[in-house]
N, C-alpha and C positions, 0 to 999 in steps of 0.2 A: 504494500500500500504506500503510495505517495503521499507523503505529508504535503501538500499542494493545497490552497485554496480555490475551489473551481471558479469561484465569480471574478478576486481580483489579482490567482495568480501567485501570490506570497509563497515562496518558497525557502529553505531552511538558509541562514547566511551564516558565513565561519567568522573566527575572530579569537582573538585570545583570550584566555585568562590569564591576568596578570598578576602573582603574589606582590606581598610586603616587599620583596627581595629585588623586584620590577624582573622574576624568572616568567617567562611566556612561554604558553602550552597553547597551542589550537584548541578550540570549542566551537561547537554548533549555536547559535542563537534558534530556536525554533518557533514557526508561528504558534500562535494559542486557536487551535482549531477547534472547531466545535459541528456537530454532526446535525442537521438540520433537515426536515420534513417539506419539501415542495412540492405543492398541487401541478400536475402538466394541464397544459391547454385540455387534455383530451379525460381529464379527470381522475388520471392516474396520482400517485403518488411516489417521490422518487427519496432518497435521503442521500442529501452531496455534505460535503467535507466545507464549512467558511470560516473563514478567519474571524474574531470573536471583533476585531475593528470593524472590517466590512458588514455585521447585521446592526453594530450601532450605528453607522454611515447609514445604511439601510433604512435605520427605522427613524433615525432625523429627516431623512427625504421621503418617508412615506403619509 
C-alpha cells in the first residue's frame, strides 16, 4: 500500500534527525493519512486514502 494521498498527492519526504551532538540520520517525515468513505456518481461507495490537511481544506470550501 502507498502511503499517497489520492486527492492532493502528499507523498512520504526524507530529512534528518538531528541529535544534541548536531549527529544526522535520515528519516521519513510521513503524511497523517486518514481512510475516508466517498459516495460515486453512480451511488457506489469507494474508501481512498486523504491526507488529514486536505479534508480540512475540504471542509472550509464546502
Amino acid at each position: 500500500m502507498a502511503r499517497v494521498c489520492a486527492i492532493s498527492g502528499k507523498k512520504p519526504m526524507s530529512g534528518n534527525n538531528v541529535s544534541h551532538a548536531k549527529n544526522r540520520t535520515r528519516r521519513r517525515f510521513l503524511p497523517n493519512l486518514r481512510i475516508v468513505r466517498v459516495t460515486l456518481e453512480d451511488g457506489s461507495t469507494k474508501r481512498i486514502k486523504v491526507a488529514a490537511s486536505t479534508l480540512r481544506t475540504m471542509k472550509k470550501h464546502s
